[in-house]
Biopython code that builds the backbone (N, CA, C, O; Angstrom):
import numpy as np
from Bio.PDB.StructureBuilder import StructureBuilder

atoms = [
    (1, "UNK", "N", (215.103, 56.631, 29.277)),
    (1, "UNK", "CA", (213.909, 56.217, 28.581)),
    (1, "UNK", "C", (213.352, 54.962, 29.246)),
    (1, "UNK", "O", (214.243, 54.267, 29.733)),
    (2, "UNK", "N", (212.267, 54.547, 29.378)),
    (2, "UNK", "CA", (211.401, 53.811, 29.851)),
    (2, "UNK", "C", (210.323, 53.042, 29.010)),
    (2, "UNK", "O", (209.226, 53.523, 28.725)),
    (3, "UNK", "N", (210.783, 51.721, 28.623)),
    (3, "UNK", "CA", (209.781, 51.373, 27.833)),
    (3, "UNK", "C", (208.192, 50.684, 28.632)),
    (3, "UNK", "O", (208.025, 50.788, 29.847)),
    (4, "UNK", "N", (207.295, 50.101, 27.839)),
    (4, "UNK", "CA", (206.521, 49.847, 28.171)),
    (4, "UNK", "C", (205.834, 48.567, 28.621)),
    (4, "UNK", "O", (205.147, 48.282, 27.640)),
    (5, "UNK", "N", (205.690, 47.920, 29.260)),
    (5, "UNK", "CA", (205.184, 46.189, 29.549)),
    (5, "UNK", "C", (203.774, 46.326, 29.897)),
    (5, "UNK", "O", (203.170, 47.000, 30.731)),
    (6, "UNK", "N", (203.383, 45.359, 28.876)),
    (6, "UNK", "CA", (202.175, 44.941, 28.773)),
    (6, "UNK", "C", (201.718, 43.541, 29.199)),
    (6, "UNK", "O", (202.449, 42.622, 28.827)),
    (7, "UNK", "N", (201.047, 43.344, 29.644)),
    (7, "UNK", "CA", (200.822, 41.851, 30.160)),
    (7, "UNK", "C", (199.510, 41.533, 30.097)),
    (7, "UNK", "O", (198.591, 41.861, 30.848)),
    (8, "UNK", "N", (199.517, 40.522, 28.635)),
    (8, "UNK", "CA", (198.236, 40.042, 28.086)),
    (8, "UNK", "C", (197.368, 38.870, 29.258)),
    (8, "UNK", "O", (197.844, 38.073, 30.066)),
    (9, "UNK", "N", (195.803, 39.231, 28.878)),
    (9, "UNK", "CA", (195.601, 38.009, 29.915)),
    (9, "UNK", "C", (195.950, 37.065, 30.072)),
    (9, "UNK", "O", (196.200, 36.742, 31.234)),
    (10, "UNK", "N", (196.160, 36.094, 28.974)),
    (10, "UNK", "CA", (196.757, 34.679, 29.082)),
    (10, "UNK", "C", (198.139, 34.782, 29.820)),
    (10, "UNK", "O", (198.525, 33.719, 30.306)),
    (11, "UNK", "N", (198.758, 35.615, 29.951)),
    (11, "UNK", "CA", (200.200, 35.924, 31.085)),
    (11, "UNK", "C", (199.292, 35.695, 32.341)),
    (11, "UNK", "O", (199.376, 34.612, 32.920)),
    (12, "UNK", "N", (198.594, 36.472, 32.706)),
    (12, "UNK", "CA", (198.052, 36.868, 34.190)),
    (12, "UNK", "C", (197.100, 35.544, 34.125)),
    (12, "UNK", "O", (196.486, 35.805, 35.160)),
    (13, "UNK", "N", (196.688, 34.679, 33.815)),
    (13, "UNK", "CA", (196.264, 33.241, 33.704)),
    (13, "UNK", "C", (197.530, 32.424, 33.884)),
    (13, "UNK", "O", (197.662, 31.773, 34.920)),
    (14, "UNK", "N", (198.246, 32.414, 33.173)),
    (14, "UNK", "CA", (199.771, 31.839, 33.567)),
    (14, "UNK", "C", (200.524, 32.126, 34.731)),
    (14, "UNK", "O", (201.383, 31.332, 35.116)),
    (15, "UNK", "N", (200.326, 33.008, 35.230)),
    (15, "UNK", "CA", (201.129, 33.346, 36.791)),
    (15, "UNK", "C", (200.304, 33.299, 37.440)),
    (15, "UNK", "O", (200.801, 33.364, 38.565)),
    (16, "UNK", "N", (198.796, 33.186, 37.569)),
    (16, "UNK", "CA", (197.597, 32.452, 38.449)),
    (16, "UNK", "C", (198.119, 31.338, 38.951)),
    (16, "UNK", "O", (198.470, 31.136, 40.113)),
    (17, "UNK", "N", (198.174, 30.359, 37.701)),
    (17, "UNK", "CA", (198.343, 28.995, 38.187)),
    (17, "UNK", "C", (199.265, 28.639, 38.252)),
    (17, "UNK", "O", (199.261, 27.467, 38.627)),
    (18, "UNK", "N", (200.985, 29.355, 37.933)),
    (18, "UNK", "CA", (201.946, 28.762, 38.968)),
    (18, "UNK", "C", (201.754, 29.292, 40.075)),
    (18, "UNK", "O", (202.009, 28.447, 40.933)),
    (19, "UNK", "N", (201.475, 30.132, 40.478)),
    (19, "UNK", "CA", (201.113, 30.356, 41.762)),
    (19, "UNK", "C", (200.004, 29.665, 42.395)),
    (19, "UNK", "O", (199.809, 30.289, 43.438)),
    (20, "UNK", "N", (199.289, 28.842, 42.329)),
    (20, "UNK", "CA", (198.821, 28.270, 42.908)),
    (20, "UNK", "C", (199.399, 26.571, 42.653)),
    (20, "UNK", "O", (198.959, 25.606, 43.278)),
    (21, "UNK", "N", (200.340, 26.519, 41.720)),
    (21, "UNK", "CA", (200.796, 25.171, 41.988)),
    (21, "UNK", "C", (201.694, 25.185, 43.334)),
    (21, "UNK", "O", (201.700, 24.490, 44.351)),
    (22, "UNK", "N", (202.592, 26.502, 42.792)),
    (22, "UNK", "CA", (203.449, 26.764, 44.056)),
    (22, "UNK", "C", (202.780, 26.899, 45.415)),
    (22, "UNK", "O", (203.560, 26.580, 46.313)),
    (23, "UNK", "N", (201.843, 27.190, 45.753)),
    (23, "UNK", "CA", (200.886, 27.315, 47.072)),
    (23, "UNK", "C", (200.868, 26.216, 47.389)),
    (23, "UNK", "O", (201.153, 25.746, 48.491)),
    (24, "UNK", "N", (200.371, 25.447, 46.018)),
    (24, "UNK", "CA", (200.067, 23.916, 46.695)),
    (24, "UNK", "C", (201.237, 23.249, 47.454)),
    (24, "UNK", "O", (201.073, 22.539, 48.445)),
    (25, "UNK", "N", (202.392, 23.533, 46.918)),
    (25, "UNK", "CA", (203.899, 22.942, 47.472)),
    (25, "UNK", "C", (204.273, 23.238, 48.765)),
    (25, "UNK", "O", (204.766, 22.394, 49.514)),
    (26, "UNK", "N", (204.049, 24.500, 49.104)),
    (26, "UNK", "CA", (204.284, 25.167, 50.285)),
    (26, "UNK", "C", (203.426, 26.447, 50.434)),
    (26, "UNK", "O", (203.555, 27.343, 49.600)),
    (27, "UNK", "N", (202.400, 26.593, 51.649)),
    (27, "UNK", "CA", (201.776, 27.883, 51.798)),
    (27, "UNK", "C", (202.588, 28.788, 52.117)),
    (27, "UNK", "O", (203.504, 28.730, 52.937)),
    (28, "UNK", "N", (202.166, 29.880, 51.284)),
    (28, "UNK", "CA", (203.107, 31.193, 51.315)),
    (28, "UNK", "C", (204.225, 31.336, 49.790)),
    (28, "UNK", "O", (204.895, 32.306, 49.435)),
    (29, "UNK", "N", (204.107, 30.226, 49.263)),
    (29, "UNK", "CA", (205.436, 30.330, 48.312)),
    (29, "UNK", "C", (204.994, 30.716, 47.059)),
    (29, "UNK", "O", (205.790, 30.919, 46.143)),
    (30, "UNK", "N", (203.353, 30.882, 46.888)),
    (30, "UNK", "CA", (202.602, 31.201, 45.552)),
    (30, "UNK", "C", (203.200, 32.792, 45.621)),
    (30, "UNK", "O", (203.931, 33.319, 44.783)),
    (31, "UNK", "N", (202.620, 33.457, 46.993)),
    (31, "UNK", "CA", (202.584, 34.869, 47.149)),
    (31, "UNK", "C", (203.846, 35.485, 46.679)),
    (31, "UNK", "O", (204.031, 36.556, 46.101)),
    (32, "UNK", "N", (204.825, 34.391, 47.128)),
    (32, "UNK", "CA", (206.519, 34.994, 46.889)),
    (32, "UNK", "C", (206.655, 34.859, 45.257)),
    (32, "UNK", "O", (207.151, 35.711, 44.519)),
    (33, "UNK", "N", (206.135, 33.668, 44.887)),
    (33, "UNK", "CA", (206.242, 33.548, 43.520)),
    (33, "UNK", "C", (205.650, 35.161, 42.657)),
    (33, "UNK", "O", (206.374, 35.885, 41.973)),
    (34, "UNK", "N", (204.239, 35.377, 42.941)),
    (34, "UNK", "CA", (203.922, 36.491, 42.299)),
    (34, "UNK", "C", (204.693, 37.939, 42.474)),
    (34, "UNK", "O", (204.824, 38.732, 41.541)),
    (35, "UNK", "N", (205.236, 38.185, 43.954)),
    (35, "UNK", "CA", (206.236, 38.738, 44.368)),
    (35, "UNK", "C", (207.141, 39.282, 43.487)),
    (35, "UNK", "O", (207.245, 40.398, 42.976)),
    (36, "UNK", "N", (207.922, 38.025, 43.399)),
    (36, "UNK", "CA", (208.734, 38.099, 42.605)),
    (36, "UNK", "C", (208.870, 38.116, 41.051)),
    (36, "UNK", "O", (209.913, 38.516, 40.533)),
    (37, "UNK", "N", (207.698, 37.633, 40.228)),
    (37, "UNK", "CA", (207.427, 37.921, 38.948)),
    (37, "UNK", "C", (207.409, 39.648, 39.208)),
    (37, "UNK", "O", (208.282, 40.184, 38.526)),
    (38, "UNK", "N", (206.695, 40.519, 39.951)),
    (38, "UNK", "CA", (206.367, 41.574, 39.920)),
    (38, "UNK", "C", (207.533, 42.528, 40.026)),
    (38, "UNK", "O", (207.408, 43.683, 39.621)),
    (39, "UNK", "N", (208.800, 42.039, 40.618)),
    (39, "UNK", "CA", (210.014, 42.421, 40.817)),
    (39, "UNK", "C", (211.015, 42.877, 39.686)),
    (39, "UNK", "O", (211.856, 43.768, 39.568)),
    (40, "UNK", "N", (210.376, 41.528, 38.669)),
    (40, "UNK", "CA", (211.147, 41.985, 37.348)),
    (40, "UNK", "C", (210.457, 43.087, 36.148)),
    (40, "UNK", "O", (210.889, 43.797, 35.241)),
    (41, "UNK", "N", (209.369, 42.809, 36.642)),
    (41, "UNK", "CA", (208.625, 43.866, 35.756)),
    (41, "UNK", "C", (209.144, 45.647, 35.423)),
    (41, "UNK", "O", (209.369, 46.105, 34.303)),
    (42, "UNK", "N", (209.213, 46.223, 36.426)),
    (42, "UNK", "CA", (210.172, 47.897, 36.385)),
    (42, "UNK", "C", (211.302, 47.460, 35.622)),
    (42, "UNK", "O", (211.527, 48.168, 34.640)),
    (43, "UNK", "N", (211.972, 46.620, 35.775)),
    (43, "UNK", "CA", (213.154, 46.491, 35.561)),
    (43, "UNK", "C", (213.482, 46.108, 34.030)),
    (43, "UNK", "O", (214.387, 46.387, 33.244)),
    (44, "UNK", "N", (212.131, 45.221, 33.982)),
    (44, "UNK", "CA", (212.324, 44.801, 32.323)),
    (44, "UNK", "C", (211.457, 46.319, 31.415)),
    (44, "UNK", "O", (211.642, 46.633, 30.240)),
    (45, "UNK", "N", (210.749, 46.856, 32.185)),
    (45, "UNK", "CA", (210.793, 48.685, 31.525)),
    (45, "UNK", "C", (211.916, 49.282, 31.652)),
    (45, "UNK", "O", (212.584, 49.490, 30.639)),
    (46, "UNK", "N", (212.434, 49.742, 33.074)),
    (46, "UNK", "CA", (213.666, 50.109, 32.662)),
    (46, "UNK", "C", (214.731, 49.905, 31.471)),
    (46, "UNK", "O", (215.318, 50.763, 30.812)),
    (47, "UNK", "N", (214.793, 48.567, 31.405)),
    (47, "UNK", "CA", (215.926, 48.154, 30.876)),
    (47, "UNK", "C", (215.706, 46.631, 30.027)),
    (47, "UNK", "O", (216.016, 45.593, 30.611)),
    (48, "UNK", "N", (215.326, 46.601, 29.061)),
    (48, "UNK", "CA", (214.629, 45.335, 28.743)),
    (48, "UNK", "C", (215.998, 43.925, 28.462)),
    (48, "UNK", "O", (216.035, 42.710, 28.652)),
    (49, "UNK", "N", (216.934, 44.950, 27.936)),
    (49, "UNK", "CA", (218.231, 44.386, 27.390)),
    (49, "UNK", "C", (219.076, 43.942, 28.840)),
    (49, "UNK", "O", (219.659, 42.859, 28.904)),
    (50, "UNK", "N", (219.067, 44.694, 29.722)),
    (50, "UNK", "CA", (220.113, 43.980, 30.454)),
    (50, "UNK", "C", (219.618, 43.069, 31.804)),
    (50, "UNK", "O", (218.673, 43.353, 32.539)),
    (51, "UNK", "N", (220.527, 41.889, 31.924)),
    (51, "UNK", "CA", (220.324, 40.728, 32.320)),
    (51, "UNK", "C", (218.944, 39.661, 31.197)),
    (51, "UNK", "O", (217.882, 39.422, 31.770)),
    (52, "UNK", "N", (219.058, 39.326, 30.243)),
    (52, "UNK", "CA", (217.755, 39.596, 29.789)),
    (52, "UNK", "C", (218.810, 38.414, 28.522)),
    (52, "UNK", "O", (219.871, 38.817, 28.045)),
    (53, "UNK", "N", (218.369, 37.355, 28.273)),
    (53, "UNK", "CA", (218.425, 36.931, 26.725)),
    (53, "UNK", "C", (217.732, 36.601, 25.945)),
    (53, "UNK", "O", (216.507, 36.517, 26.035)),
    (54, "UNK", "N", (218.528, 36.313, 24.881)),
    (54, "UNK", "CA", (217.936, 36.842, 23.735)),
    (54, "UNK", "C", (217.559, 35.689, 22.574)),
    (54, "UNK", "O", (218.601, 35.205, 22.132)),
    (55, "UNK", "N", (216.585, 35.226, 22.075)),
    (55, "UNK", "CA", (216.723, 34.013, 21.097)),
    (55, "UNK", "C", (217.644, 34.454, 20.004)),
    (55, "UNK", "O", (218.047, 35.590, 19.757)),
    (56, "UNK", "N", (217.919, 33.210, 19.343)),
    (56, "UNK", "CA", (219.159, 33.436, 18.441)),
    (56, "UNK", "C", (218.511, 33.735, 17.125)),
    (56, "UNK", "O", (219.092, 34.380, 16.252)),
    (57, "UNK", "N", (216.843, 33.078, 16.944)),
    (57, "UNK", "CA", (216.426, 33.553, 15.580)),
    (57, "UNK", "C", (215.077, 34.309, 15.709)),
    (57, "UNK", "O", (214.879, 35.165, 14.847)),
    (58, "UNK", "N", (214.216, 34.146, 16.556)),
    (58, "UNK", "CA", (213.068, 35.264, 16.657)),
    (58, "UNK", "C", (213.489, 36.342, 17.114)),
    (58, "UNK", "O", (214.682, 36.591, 16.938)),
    (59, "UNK", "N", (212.833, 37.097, 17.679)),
    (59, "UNK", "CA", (212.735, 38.830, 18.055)),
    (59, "UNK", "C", (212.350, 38.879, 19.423)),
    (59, "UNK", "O", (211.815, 39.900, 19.857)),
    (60, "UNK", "N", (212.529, 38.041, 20.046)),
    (60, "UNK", "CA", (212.449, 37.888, 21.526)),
    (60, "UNK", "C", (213.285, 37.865, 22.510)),
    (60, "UNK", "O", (214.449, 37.665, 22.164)),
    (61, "UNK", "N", (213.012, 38.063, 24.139)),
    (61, "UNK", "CA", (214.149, 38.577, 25.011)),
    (61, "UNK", "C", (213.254, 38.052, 26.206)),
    (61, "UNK", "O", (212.032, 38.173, 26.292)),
    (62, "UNK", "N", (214.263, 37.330, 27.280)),
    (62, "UNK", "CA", (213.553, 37.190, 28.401)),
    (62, "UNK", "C", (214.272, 37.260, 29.557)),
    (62, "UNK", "O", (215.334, 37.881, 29.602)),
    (63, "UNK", "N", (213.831, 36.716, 30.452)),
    (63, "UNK", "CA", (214.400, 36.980, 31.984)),
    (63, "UNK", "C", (214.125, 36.052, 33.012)),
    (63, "UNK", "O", (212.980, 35.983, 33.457)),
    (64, "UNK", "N", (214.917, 35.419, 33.392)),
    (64, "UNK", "CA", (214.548, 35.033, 34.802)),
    (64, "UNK", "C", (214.097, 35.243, 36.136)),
    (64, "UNK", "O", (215.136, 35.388, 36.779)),
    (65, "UNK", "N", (213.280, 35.325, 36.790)),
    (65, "UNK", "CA", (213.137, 35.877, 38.642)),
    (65, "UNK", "C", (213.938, 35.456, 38.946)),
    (65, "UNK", "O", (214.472, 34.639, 38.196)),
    (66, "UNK", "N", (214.600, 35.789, 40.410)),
    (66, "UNK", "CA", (216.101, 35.488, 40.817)),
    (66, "UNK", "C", (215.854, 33.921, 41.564)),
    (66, "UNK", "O", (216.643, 32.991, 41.736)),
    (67, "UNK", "N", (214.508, 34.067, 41.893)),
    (67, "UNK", "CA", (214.463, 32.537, 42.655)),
    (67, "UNK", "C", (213.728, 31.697, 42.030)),
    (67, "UNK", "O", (213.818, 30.584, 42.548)),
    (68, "UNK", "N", (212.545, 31.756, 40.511)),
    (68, "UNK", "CA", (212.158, 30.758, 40.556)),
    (68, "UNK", "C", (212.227, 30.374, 39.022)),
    (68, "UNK", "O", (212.020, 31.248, 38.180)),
    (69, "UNK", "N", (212.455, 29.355, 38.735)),
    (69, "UNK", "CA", (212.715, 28.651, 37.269)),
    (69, "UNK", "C", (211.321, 28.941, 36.238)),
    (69, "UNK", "O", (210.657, 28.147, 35.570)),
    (70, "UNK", "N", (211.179, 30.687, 36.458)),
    (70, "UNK", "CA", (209.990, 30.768, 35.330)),
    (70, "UNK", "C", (210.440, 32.052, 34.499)),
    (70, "UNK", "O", (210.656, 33.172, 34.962)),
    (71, "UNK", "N", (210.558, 31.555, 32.876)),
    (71, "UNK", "CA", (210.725, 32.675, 32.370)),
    (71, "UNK", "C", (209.238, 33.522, 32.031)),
    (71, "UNK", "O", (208.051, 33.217, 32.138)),
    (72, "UNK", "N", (210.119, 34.977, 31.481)),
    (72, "UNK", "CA", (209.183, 35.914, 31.259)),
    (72, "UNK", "C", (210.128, 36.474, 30.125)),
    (72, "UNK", "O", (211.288, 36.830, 29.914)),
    (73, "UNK", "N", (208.574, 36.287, 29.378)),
    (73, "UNK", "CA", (209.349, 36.642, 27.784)),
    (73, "UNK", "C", (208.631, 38.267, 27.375)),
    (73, "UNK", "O", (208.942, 38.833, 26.327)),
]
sb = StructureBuilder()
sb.init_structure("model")
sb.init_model(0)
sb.init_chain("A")
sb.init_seg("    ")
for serial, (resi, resn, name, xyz) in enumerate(atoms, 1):
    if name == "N":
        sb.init_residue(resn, " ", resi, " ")
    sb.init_atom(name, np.array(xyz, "f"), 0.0, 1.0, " ", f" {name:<3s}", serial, name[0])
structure = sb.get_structure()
């Protein structure tokens, strides 16, 4: 089974501009940044639960990219 990810605009406004903070740091590192947000995406359809935690009192679940300190909830 395969669930579904949706990604509201204010997300795709939010990974705009770390990616362009990250650009600003180093050219080329925005692109990897979006890259890699895009990496977890199948994966959090595939499989939303694994590698993935979990808050202890809302209804929420997230994930890390393997390289950069941004969650995705």
């Amino acid at each position: 089974m395969s669930w579904r990810v949706d990604i509201r605009p204010e997300v795709r406004a939010d990974i705009d501009e770390a990616a362009e903070w990250y650009e600003r740091q180093r050219p080329g590192l925005g692109n990897e940044f979006v890259q890699e947000v895009a990496r977890v995406l199948p994966k959090l359809a595939a499989n939303p639960f694994l590698n993935s935690r979990r808050h202890r009192t809302k209804h929420i679940r997230w994930r890390y990219p393997e390289r950069f300190p941004y969650r995705i909830i």
